[in-house]
C-alpha positions in Angstrom: -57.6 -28.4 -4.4 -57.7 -24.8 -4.2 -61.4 -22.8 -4.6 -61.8 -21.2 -8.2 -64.7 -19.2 -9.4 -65.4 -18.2 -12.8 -65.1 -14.3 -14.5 -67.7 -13.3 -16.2 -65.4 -14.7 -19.4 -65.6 -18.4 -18.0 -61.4 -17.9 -17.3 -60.9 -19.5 -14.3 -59.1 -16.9 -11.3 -58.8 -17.6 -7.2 -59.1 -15.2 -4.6 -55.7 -15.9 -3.4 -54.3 -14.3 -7.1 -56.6 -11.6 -7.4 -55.6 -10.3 -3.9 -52.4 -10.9 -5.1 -52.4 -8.9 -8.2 -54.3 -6.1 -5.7 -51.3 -5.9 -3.8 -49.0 -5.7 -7.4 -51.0 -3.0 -8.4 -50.7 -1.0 -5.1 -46.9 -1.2 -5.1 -46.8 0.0 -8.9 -49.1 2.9 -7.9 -48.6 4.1 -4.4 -46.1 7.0 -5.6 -49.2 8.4 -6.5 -49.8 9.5 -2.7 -46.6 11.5 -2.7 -46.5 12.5 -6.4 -50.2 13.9 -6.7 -49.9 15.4 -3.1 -46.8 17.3 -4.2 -48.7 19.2 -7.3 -51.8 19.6 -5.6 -49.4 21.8 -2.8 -48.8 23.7 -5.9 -52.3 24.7 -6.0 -53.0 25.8 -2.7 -53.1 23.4 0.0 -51.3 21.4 2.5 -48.9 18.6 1.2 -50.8 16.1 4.1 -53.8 17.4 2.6 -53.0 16.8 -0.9 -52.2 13.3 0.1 -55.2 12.4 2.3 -57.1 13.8 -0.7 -55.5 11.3 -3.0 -55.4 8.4 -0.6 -59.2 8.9 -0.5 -60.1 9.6 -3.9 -58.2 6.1 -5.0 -60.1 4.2 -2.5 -62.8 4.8 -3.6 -62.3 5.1 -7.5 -60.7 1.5 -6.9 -63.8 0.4 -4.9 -66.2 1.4 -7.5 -64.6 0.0 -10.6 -63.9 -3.1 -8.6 -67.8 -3.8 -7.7 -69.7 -2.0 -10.4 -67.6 -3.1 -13.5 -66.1 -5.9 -11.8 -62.7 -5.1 -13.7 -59.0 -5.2 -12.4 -57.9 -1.6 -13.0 -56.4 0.9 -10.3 -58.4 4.2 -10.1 -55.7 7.1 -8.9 -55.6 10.6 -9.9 -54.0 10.6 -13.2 -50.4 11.9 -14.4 -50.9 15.2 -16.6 -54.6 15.9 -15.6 -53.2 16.9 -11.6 -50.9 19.0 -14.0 -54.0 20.4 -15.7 -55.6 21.1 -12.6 -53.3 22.7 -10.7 -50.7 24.5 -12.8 -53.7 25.6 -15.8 -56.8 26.0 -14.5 -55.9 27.1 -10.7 -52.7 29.0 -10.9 -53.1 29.9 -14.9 -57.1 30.9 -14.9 -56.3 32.1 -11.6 -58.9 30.6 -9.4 -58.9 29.7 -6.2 -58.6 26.1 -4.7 -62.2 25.3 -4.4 -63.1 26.6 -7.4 -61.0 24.6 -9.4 -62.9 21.6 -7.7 -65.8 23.5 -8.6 -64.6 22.9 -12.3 -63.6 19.5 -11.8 -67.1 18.5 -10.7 -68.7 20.2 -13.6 -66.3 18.4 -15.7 -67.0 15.3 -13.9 -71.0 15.5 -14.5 -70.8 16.4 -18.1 -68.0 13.2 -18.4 -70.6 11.0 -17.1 -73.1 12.5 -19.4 -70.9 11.3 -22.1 -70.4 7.7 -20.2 -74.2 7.0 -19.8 -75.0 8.4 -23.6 -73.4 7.8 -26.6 -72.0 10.6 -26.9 -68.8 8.9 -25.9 -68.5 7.0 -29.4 -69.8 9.6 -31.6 -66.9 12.0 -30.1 -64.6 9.0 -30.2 -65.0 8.6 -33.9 -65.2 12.7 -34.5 -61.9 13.9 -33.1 -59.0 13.4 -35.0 -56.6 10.2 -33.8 -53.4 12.8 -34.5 -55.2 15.3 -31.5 -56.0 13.3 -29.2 -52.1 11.5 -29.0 -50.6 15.2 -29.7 -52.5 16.1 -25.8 -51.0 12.9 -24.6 -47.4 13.1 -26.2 -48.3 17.3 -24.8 -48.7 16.2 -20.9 -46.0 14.0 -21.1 -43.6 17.2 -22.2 -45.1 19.1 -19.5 -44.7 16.9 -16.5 -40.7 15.7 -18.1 -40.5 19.7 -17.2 -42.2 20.3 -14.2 -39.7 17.0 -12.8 -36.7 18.5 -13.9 -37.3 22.4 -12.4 -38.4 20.5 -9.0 -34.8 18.6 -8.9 -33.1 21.9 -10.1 -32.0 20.2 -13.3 -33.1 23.6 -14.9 -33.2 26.8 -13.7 -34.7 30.3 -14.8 -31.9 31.5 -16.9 -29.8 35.1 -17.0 -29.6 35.3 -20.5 -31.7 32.7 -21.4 -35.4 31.5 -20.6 -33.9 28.4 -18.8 -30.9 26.9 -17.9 -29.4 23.7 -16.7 -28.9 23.8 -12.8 -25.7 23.9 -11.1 -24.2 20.6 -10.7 -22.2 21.3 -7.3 -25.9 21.6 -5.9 -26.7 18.5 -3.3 -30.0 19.0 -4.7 -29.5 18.4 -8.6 -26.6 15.4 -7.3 -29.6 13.5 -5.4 -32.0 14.4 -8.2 -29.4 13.2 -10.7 -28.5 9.9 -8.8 -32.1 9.4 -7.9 -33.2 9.6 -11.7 -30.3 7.0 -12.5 -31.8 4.7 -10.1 -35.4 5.3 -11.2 -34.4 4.6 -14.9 -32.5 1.3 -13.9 -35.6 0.0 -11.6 -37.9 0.9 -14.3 -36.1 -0.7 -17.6 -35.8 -4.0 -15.3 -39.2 -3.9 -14.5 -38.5 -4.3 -11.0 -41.4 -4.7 -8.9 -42.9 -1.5 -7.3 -39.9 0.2 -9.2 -41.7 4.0 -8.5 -41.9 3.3 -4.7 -38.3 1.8 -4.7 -37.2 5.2 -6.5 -39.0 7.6 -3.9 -37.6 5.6 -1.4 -33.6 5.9 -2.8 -34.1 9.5 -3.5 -35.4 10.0 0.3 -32.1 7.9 1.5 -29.8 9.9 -0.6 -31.1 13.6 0.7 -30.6 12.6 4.0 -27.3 11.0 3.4 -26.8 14.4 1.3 -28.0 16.5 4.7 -30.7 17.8 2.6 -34.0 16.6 4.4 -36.1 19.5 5.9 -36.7 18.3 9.5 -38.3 15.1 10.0 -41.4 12.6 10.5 -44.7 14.6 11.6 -47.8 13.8 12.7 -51.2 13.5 11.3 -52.6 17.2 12.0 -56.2 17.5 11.8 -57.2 20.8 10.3 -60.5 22.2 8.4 -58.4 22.2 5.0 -59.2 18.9 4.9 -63.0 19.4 4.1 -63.4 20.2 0.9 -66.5 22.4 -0.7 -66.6 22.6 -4.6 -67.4 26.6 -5.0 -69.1 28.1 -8.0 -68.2 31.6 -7.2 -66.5 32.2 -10.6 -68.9 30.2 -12.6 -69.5 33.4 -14.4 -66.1 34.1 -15.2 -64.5 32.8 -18.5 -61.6 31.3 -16.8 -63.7 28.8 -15.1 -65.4 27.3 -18.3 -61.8 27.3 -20.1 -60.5 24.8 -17.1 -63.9 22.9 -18.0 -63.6 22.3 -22.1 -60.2 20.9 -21.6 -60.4 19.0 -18.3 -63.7 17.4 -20.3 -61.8 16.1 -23.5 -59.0 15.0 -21.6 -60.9 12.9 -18.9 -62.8 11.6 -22.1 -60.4 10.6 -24.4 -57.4 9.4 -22.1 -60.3 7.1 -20.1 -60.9 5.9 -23.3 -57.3 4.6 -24.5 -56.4 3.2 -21.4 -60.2 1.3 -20.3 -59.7 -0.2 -24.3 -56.2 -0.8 -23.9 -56.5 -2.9 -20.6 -59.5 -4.8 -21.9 -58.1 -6.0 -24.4 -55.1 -7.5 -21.9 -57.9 -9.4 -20.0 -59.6 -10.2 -23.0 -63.0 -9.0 -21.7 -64.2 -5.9 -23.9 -68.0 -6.4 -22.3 -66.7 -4.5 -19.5 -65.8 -1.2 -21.3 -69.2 0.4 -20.5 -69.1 0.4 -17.4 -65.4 1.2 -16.8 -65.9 3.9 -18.3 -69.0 5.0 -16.3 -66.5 3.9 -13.3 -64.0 6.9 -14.0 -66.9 9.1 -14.6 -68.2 8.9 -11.7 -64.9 8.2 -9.4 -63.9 11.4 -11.0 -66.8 13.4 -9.6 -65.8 12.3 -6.0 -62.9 13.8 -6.5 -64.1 17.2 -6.3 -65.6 16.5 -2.7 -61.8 14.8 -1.8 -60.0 17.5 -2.8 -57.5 16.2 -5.6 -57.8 16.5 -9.7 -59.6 13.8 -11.5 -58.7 10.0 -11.1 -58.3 8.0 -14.2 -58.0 4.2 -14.6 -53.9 4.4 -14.5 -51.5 2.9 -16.7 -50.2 0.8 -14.3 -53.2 -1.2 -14.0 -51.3 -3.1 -16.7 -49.3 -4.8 -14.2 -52.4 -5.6 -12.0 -53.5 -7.6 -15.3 -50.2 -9.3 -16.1 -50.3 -10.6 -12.5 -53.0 -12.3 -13.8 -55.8 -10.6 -12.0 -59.2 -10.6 -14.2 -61.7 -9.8 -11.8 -62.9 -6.3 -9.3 -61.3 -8.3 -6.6 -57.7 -7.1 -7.5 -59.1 -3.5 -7.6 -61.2 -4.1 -4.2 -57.5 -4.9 -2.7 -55.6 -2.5 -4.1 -58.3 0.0 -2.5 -58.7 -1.4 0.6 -54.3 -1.1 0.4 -54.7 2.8 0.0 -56.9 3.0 2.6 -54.4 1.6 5.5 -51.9 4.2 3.6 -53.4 7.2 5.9 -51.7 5.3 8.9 -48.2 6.2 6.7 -49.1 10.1 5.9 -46.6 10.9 8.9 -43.6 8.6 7.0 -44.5 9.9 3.3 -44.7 13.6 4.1 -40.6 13.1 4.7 -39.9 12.9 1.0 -38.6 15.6 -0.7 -38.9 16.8 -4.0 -35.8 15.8 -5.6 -37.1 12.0 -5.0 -40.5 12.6 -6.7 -39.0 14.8 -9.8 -37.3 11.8 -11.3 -40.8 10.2 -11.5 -42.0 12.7 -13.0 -39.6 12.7 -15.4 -39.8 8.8 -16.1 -43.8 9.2 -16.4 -43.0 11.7 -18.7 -41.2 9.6 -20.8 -44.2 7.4 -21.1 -46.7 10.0 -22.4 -44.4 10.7 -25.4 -44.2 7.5 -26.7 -47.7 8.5 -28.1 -45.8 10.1 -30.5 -45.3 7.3 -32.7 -49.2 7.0 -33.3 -49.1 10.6 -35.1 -48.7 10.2 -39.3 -45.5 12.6 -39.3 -45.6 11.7 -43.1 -49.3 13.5 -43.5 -48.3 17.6 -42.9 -52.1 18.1 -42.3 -52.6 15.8 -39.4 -48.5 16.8 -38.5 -48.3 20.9 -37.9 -51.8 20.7 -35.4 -50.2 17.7 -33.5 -47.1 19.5 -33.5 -48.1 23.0 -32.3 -49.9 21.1 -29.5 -47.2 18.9 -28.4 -44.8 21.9 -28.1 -47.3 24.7 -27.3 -48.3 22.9 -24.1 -44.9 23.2 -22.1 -43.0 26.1 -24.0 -47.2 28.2 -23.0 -46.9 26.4 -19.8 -50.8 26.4 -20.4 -52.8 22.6 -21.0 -55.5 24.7 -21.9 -53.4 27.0 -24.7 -51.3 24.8 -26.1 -54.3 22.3 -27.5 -56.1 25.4 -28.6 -53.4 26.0 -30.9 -54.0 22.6 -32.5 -57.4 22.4 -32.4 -57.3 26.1 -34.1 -55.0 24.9 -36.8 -56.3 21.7 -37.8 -59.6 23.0 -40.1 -56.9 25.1 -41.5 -54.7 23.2 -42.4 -57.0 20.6 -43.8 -59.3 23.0 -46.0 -55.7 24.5 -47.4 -55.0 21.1 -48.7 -58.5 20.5 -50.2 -59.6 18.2 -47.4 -62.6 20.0 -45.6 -64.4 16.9 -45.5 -62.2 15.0 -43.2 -63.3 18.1 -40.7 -65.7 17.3 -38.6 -68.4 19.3 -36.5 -67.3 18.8 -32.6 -63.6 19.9 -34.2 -65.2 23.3 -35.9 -66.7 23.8 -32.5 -63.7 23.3 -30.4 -61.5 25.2 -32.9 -64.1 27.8 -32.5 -64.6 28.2 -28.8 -60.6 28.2 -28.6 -60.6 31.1 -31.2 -63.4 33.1 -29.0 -61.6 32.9 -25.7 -58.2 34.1 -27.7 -60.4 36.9 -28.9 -61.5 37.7 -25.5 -57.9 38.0 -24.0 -56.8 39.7 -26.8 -59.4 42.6 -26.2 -59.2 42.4 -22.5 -62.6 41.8 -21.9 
């Protein structure tokens, strides 16, 4: 008879299925290494870099959650907050590398603030429910685009802001095919159906003759030491990558720890979760990457029935041995991570169906958020409009009670740094 021991819910798991729903979770989640690596290039760095830094960061994220909250989630850098990091606060507040890790660890020390207080619920119950899914349904807009301009689905236009991109191009054929494939894997549920999509779309650019050379070595460099700077601590742009980094690391931790707790049927373990991201999420900014989050893809982790941090001490220990394939992963070109993107993308808006369309006051702020955040191509700008609107909105239809004090001072601090720009101070 094979060995059991007990969760801390009396459900009975063995080692031999936790290590197995480790390994389920790495497969679902390793794009991440290529993925994250790719839009942390766009902020400055190496691609290997970018891709030791996420290796890293989810070895350790996974580690923690695994032994202090003894929970079967993955810890990677999360979809739409690398966007945050590196196409608003670095390239948009125009900051420099290291001081956009500088703002991810202040973000990081004021999120575990909120972890070890209770600030966390009191915020949870203060900002509106129609907000928080606009940001997500927001990211998800912004990262469907960012996938289609990296496979040259869409172009800067002539007479137009954007355009679709020319199908005679190898590049938008493999991207298009690649996408296909992704889409297929994905709506089967195939396992590993991200890795299997990076993997086709690498296949077809070099069957296509479109791969830029070939396998390279590790090269050891001082890029990949990280130091969070605070040089522009005085400068505006750095606490306007703060506020929003903060509420996003906040809230989206908080839908996804609830969400997979409820899977394993073990809601004792939110607290510390949730102090698990916090604090995985301030190594980050010694790593070198954005923020990780406990992914969405943990959900397969649980339905292979893993219940206990053993499936997340696996799936760790699994990204760790992944530095020993840098050399393979650097090979795969954009056009076979863009359909991910895209896919991912696709995910995030489903959060749509959680806004009250019907309700115009809880609609127009969701709204402008969910369209201001790719057509601004600002994070940052495109919930300020929101945030901005929603007192509005609410006291012109006679309902200034339903808003509440952290949403006056949001709406508020967005307003003051529009003011700012506008006066060019």
């Amino acid at each position: 008879m094979k060995q059991r021991n007990p969760d801390s819910q009396g459900a009975k798991t063995s080692l031999k299925t936790e290590m197995m729903a480790g390994l389920i979770g790495y497969l679902t989640t390793v794009y991440i290494v290529a993925v994250n690596g790719s839009i942390l290039s766009e902020a400055g760095i190496s691609y290997q870099a970018g891709m030791i830094a996420t290796i890293l960061a989810s070895f350790v994220g996974c580690l923690m959650i695994g032994f202090w909250a003894n929970a079967p989630m993955v810890l990677i850098p999360g979809m739409g907050v690398n966007a945050l990091f590196a196409y608003s606060i670095v390239q948009g507040g125009g900051l420099s590398f290291q001081e956009g890790l500088g703002v991810v660890l202040v973000s990081s020390i004021l999120f575990i603030v909120i972890a070890l207080t209770k600030l966390g619920s009191w915020l949870q119950e203060a900002i509106p429910d129609s907000l928080k899914h606009a940001i997500t349904v927001g990211l998800g807009l912004f990262l469907t685009f960012i996938g289609l301009e990296k496979g040259g689905l869409i172009t800067r236009g002539e007479h137009s802001l954007i355009e679709l991109g020319h199908f005679t191009s190898p590049t938008v054929l493999v991207s298009l095919l690649t996408l296909a494939v992704g889409i297929f894997l994905f709506i089967k549920n195939v396992p590993g159906h991200f890795l299997l999509t990076m993997g086709t779309g690498t296949a077809l650019a070099y069957l296509f003759g479109i791969l830029d050379g070939g396998i390279t070595s590790i090269a050891l460099d001082a890029q990949w030491v990280f130091i969070p700077s605070f040089s522009a601590v005085d400068e505006l742009a750095f606490w306007l990558g703060v506020f929003p980094l903060t509420i996003v690391l906040v809230f989206e931790n908080m839908g996804l720890i609830n969400g997979q707790l409820s899977m394993v049927g073990d809601m004792s373990k939110f607290k510390r979760s949730f102090q698990s991201t916090a604090f995985s999420s301030l190594t980050c900014a010694f790593f070198g990457t954005s923020p990780t989050v406990s992914s969405a893809e943990s959900a397969a982790t649980i339905a292979s029935n893993g219940r206990t941090g053993k499936a997340a001490i696996t799936t760790g220990v699994l990204f760790l041995l992944t530095l020993g394939l840098i050399p393979f992963i650097s090979w795969i070109p954009s056009m076979a991570i863009s359909p991910i993107l895209i896919i991912v993308g696709a995910l995030m808006v489903q959060n749509i169906r959680h806004i009250a369309f019907d309700d115009l006051s809880e609609a127009m702020p969701a709204f402008l958020i969910i369209v201001m955040i790719p057509f601004t191509n600002s994070i940052a700008d495109g919930m300020a409009f929101g945030f901005i609107a929603y007192p509005i909105v609410k006291m012109a239809s006679g309902q200034k009670s339903k808003v509440t004090l952290p949403v006056m001072v949001i709406a508020g601090m967005f307003l003051t740094e529009f003011i700012i720009k506008a006066l060019g101070l």
